[in-house]
N, CA, C and O atoms as a GROMACS GRO file, in nm:
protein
  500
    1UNK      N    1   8.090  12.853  18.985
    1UNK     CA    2   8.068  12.718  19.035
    1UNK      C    3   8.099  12.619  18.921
    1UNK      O    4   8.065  12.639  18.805
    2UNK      N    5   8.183  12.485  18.976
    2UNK     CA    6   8.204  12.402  18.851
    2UNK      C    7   8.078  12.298  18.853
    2UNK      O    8   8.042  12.260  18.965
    3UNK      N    9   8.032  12.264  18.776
    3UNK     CA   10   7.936  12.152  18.730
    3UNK      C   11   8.045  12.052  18.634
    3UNK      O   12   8.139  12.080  18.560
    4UNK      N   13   7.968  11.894  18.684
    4UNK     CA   14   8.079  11.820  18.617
    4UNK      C   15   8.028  11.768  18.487
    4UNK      O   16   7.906  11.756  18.503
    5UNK      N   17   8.053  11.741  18.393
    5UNK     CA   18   8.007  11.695  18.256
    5UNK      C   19   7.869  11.640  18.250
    5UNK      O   20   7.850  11.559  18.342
    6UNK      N   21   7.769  11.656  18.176
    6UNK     CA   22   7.647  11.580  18.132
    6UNK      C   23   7.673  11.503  18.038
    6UNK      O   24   7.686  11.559  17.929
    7UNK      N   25   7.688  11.375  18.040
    7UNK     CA   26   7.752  11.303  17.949
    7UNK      C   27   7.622  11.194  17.877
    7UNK      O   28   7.639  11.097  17.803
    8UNK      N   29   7.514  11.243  17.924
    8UNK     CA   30   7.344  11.228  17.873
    8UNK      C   31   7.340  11.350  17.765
    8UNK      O   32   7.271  11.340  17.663
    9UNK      N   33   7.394  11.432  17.785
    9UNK     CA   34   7.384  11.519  17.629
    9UNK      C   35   7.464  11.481  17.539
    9UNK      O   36   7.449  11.562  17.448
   10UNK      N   37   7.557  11.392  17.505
   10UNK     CA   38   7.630  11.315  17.394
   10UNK      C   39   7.583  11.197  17.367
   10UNK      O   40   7.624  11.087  17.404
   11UNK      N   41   7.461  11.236  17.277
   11UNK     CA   42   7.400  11.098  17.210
   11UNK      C   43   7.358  11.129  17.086
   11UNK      O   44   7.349  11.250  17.061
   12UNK      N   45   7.322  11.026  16.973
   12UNK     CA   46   7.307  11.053  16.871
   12UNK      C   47   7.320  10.939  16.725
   12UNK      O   48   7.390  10.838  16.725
   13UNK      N   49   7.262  10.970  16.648
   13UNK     CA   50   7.291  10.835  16.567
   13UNK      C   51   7.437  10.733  16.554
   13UNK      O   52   7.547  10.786  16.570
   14UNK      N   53   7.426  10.601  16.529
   14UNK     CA   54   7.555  10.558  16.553
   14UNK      C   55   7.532  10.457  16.405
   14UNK      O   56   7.430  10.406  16.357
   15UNK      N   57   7.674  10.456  16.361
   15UNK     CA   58   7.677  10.396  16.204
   15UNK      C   59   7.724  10.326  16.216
   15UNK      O   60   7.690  10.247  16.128
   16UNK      N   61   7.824  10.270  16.295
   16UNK     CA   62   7.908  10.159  16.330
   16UNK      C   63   7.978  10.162  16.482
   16UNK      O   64   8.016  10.258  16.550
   17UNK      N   65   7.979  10.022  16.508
   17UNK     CA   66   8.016   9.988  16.659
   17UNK      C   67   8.159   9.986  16.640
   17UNK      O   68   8.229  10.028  16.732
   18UNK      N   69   8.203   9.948  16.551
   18UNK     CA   70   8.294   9.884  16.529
   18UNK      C   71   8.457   9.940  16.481
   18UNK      O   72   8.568   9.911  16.527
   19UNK      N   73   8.410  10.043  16.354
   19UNK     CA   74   8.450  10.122  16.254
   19UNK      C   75   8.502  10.248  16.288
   19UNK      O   76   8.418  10.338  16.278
   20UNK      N   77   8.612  10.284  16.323
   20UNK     CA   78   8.621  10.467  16.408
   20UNK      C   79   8.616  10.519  16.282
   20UNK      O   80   8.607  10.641  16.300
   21UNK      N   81   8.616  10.490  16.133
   21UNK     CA   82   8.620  10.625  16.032
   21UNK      C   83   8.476  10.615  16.026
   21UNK      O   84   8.434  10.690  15.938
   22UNK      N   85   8.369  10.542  16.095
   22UNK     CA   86   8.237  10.592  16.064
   22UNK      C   87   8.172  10.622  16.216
   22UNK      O   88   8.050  10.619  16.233
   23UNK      N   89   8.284  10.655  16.346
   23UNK     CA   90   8.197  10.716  16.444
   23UNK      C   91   8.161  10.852  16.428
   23UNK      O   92   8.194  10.914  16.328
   24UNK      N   93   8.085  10.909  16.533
   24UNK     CA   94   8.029  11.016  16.519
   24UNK      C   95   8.090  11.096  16.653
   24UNK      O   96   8.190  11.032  16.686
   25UNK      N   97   8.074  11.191  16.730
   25UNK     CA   98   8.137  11.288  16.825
   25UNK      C   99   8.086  11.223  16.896
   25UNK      O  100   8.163  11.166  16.973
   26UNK      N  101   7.945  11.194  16.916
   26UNK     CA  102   7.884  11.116  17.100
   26UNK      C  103   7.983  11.009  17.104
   26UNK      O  104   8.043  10.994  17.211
   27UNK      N  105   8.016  10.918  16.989
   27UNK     CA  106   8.103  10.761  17.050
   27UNK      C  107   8.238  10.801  17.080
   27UNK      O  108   8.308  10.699  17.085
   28UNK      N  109   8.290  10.882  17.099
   28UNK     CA  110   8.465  10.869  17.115
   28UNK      C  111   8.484  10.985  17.231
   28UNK      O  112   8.592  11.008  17.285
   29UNK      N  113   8.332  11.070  17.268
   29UNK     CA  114   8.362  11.172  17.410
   29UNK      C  115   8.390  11.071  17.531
   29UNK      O  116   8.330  10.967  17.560
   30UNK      N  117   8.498  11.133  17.592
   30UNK     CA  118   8.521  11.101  17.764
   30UNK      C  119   8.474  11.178  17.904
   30UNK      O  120   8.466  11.301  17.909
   31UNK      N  121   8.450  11.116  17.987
   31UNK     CA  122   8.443  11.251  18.071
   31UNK      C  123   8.545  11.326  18.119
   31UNK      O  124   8.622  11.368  18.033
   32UNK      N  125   8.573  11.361  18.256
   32UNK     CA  126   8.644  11.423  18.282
   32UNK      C  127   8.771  11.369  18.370
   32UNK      O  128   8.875  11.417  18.414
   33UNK      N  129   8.690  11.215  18.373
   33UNK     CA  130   8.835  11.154  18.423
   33UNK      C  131   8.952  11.096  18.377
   33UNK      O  132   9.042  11.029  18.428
   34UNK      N  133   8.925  11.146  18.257
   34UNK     CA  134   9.068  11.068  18.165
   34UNK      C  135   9.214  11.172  18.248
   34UNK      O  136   9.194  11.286  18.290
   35UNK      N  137   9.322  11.117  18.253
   35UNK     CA  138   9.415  11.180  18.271
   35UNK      C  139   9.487  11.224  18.136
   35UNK      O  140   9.430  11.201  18.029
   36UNK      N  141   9.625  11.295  18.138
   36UNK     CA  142   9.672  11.320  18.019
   36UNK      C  143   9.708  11.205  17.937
   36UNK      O  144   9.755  11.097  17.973
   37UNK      N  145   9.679  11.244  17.828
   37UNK     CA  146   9.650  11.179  17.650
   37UNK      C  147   9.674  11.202  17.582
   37UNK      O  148   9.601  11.284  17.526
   38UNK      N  149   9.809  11.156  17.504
   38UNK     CA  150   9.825  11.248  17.361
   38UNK      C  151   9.711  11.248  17.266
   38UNK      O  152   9.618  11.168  17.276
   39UNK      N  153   9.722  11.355  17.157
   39UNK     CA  154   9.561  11.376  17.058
   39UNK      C  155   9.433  11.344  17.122
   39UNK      O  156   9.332  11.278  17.097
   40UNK      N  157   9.493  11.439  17.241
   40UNK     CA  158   9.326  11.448  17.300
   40UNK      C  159   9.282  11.620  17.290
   40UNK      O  160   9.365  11.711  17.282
   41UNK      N  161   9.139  11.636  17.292
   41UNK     CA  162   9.127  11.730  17.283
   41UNK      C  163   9.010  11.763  17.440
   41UNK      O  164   8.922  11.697  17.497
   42UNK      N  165   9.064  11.881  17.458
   42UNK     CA  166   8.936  11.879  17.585
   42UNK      C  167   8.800  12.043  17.593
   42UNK      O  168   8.800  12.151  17.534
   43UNK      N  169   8.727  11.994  17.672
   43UNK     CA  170   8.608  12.149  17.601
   43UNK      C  171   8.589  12.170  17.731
   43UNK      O  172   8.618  12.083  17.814
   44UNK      N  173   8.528  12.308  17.770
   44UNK     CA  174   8.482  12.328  17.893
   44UNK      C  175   8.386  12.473  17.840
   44UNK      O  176   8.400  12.558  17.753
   45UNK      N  177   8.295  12.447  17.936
   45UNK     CA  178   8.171  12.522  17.886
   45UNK      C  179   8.163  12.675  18.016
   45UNK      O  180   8.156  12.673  18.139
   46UNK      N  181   8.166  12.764  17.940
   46UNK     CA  182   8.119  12.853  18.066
   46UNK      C  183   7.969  12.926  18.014
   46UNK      O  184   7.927  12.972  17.907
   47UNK      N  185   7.921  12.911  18.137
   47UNK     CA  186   7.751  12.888  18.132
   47UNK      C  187   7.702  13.053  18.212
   47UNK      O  188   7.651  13.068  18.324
   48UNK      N  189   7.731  13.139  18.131
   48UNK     CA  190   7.729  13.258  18.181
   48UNK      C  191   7.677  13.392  18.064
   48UNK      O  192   7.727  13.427  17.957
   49UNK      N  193   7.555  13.444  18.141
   49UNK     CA  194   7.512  13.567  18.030
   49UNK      C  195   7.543  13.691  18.108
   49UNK      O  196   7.541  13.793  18.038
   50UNK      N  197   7.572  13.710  18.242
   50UNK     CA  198   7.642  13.841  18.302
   50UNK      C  199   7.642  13.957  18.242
   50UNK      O  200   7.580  14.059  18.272
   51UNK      N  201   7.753  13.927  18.112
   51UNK     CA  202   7.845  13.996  18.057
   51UNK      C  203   7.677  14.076  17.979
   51UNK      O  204   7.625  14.179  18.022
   52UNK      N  205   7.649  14.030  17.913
   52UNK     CA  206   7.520  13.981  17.823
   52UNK      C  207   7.438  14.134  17.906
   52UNK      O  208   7.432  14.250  17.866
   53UNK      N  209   7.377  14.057  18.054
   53UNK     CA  210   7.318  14.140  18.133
   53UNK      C  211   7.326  14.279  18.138
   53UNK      O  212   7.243  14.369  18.132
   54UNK      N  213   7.415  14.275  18.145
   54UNK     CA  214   7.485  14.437  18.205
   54UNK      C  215   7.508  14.480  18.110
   54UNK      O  216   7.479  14.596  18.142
   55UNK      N  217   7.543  14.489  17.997
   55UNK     CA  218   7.538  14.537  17.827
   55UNK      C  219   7.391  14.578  17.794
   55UNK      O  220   7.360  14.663  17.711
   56UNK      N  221   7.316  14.516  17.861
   56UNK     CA  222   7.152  14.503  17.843
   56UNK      C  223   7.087  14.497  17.696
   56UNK      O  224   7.004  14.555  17.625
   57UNK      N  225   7.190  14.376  17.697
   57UNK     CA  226   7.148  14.242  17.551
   57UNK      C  227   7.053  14.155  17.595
   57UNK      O  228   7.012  14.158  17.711
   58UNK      N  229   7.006  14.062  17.500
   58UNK     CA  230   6.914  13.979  17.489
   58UNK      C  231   6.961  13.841  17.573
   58UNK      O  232   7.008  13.762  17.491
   59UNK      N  233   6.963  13.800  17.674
   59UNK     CA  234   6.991  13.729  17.767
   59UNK      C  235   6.945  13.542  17.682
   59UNK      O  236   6.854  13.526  17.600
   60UNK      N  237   7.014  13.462  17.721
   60UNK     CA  238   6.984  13.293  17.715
   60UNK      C  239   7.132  13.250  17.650
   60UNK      O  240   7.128  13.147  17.582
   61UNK      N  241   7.268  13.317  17.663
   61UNK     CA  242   7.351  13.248  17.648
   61UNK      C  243   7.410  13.156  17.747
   61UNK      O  244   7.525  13.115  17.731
   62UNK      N  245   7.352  13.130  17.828
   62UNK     CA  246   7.418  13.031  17.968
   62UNK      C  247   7.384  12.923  17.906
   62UNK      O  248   7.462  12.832  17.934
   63UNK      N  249   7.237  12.869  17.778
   63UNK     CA  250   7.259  12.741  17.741
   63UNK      C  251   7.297  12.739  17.691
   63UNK      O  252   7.266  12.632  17.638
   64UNK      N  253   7.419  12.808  17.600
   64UNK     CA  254   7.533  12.763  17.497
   64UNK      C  255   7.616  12.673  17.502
   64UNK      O  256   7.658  12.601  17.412
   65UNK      N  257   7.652  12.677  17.647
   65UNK     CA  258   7.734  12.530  17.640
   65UNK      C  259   7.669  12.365  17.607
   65UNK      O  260   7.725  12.270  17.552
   66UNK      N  261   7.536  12.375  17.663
   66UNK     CA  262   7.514  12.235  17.679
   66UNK      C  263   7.410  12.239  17.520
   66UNK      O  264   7.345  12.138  17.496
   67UNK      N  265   7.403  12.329  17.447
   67UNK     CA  266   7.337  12.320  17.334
   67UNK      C  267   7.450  12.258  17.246
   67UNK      O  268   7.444  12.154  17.179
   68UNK      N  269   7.538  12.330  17.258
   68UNK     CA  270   7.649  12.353  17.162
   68UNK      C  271   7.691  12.175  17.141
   68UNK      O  272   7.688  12.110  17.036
   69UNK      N  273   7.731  12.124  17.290
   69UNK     CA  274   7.713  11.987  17.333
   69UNK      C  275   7.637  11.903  17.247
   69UNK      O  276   7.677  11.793  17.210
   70UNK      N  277   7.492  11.972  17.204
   70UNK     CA  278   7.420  11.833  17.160
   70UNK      C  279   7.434  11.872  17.014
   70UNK      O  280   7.451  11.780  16.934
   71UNK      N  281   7.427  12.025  16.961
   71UNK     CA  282   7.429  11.976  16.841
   71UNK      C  283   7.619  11.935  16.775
   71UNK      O  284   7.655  11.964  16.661
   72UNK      N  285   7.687  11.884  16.854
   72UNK     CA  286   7.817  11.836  16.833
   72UNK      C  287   7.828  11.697  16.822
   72UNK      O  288   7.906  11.637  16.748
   73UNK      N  289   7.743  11.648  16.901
   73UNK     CA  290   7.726  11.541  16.931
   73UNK      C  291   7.677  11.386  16.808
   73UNK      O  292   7.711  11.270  16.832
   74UNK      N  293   7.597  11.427  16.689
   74UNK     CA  294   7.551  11.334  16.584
   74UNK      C  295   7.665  11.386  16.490
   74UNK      O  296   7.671  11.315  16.390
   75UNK      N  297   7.753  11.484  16.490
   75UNK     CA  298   7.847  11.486  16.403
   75UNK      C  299   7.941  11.391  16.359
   75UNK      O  300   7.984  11.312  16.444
   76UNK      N  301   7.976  11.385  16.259
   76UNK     CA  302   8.117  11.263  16.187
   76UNK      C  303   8.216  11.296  16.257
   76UNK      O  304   8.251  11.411  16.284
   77UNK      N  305   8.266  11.197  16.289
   77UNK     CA  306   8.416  11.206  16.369
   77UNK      C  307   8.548  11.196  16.298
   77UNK      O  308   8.571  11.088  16.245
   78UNK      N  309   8.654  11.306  16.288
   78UNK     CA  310   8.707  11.309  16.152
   78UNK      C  311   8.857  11.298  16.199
   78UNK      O  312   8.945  11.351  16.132
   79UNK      N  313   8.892  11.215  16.336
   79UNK     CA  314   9.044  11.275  16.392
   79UNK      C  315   9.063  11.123  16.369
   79UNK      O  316   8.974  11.049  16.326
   80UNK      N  317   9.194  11.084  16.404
   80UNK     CA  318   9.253  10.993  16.402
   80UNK      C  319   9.197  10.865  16.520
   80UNK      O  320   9.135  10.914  16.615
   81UNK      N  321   9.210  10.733  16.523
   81UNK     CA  322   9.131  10.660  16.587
   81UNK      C  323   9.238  10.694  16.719
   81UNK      O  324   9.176  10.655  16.818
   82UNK      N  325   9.310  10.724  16.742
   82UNK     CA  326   9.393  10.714  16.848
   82UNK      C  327   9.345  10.865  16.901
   82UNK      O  328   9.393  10.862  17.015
   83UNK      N  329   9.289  10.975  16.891
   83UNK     CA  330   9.253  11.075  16.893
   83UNK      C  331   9.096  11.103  16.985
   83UNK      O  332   8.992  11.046  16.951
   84UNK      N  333   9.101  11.181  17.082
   84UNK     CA  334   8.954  11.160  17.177
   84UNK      C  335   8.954  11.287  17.205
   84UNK      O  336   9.050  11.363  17.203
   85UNK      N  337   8.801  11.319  17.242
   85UNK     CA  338   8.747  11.468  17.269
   85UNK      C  339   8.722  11.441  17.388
   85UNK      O  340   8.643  11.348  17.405
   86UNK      N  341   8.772  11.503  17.499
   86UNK     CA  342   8.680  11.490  17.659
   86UNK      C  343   8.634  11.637  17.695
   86UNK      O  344   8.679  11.745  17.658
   87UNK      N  345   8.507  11.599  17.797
   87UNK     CA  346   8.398  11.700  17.852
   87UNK      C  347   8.457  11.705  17.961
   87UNK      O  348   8.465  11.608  18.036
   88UNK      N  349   8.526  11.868  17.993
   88UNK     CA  350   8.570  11.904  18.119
   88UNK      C  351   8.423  11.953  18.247
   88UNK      O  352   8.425  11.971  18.368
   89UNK      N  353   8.323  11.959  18.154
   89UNK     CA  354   8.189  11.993  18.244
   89UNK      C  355   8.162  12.147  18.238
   89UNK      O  356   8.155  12.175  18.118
   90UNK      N  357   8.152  12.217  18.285
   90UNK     CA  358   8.087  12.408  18.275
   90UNK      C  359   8.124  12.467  18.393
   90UNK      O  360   8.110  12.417  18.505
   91UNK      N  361   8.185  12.607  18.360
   91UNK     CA  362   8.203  12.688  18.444
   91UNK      C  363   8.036  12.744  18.470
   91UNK      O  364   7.976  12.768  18.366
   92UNK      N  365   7.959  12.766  18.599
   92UNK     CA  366   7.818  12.862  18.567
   92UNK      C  367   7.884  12.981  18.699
   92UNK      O  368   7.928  12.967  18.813
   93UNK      N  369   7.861  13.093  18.610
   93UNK     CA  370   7.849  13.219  18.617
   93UNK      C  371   7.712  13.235  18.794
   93UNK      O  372   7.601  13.253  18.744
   94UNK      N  373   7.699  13.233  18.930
   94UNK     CA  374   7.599  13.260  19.034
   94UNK      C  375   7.619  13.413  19.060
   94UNK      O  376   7.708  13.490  19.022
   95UNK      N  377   7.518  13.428  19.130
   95UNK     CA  378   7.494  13.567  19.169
   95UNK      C  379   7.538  13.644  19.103
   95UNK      O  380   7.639  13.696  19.150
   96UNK      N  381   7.500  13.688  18.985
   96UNK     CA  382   7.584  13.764  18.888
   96UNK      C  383   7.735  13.841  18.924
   96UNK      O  384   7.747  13.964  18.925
   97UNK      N  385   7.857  13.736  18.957
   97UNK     CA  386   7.967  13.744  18.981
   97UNK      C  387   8.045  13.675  18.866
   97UNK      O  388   8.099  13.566  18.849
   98UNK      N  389   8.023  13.800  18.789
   98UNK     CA  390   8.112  13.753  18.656
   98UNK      C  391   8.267  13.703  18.639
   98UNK      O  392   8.329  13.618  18.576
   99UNK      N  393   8.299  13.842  18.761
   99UNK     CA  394   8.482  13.845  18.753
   99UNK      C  395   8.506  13.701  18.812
   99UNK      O  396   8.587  13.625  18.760
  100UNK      N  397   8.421  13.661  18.938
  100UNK     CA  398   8.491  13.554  18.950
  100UNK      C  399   8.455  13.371  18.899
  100UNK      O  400   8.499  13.258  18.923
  101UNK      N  401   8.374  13.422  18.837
  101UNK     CA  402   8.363  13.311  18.738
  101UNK      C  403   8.439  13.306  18.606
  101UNK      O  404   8.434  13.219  18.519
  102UNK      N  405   8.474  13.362  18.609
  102UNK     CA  406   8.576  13.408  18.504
  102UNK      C  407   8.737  13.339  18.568
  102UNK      O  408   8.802  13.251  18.512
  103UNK      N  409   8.768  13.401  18.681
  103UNK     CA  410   8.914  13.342  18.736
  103UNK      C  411   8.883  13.193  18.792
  103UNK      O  412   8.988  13.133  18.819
  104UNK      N  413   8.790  13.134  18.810
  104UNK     CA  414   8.714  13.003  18.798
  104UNK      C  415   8.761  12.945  18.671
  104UNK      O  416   8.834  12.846  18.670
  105UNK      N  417   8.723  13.001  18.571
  105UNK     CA  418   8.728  12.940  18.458
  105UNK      C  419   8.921  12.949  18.385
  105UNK      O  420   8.954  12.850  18.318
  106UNK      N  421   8.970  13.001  18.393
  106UNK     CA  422   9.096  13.062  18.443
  106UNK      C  423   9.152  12.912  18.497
  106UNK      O  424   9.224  12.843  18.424
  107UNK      N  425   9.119  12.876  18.609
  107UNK     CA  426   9.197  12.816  18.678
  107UNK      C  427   9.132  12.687  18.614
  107UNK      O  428   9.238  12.626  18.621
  108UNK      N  429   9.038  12.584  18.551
  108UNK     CA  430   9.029  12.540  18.494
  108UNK      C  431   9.072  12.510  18.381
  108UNK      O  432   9.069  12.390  18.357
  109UNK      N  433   9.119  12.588  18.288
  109UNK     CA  434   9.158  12.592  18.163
  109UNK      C  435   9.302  12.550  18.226
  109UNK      O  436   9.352  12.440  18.204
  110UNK      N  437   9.359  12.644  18.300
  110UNK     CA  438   9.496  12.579  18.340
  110UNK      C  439   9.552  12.441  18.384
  110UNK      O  440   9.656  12.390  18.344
  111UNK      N  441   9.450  12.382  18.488
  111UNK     CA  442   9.455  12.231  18.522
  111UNK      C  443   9.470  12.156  18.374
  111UNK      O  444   9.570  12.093  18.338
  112UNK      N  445   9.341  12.179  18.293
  112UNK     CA  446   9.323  12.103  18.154
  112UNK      C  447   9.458  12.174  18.049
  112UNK      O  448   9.488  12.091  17.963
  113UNK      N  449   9.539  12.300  18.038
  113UNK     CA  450   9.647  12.252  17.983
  113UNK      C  451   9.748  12.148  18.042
  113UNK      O  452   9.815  12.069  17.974
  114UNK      N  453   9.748  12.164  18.222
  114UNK     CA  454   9.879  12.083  18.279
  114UNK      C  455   9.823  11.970  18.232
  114UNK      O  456   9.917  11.896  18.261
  115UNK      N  457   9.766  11.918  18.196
  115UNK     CA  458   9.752  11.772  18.127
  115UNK      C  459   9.802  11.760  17.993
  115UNK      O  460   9.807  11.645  17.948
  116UNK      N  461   9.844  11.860  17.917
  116UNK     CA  462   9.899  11.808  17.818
  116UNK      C  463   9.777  11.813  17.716
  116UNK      O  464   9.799  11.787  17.598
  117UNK      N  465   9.648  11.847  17.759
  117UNK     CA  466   9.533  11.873  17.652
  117UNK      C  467   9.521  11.966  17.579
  117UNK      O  468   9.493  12.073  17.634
  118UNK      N  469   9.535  11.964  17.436
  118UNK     CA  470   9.499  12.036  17.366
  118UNK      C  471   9.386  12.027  17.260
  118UNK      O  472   9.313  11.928  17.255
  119UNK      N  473   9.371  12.145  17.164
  119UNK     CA  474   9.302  12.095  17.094
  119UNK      C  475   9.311  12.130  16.922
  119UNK      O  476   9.264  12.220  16.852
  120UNK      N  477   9.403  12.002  16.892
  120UNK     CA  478   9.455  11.968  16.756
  120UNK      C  479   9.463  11.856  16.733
  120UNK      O  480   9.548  11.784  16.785
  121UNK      N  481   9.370  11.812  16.643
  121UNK     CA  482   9.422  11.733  16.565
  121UNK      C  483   9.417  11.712  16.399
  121UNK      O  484   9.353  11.774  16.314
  122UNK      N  485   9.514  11.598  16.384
  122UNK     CA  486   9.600  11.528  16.263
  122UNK      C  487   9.438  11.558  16.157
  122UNK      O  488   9.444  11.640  16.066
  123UNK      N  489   9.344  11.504  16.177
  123UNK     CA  490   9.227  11.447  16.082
  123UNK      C  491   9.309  11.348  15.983
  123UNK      O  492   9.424  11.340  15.940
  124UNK      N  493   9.177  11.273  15.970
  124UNK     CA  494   9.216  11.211  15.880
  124UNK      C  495   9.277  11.178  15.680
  124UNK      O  496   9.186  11.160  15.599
  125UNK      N  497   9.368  11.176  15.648
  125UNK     CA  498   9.373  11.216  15.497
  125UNK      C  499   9.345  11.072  15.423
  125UNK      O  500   9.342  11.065  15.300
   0.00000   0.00000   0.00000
């Protein structure tokens, strides 16, 4: 199942309104409606311990995505001002149907390359 971005989990101290060599990762995320962008970068979360399950490991990786999210989020922002990170939102893993959350996620990743999204950038020197 797709869930669309929490864009309430990208918050965090801010040093300047003004200044992109002193934003941080919450000020320059988009959601998911940006279309293609050069030096953009895009993330997508799959929210799934399945794999985890059935190995019969220690289960709570499904909040990795939206953890991962916040502690990304008060970080220094180090790409070029013309340069943006967007939140494609989370693949979640139901009824423990791994395979096809998996070709879910598959077909996601593919939409977000036909855009031309990747994820590289310049940083700043």
């Amino acid at each position: 199942m797709y869930v669309l971005p929490n864009m309430d989990l990208w918050k965090g101290r801010t040093d300047s309104l003004i200044d992109k060599d002193e934003f941080r990762i919450h000020q320059i995320v988009k959601d998911n409606q940006t279309t293609s962008v050069n030096n953009t970068c895009g993330i997508i979360g799959f929210s799934c311990e399945e794999g985890v399950r059935r190995n019969k490991g220690r289960l709570g990786s499904k909040e990795a995505p939206n953890e991962i999210r916040k502690s990304l989020s008060s970080l220094s922002w180090h790409g070029q001002s013309a340069d943006s990170l967007v939140d494609f939102g989370n693949i979640i893993c139901e009824n423990q149907q791994l395979e096809a959350a998996q070709a879910e996620l598959g077909r996601h990743v593919e939409k977000i390359l036909s855009k031309n999204i990747s994820c590289y950038f310049r940083g700043r020197t």
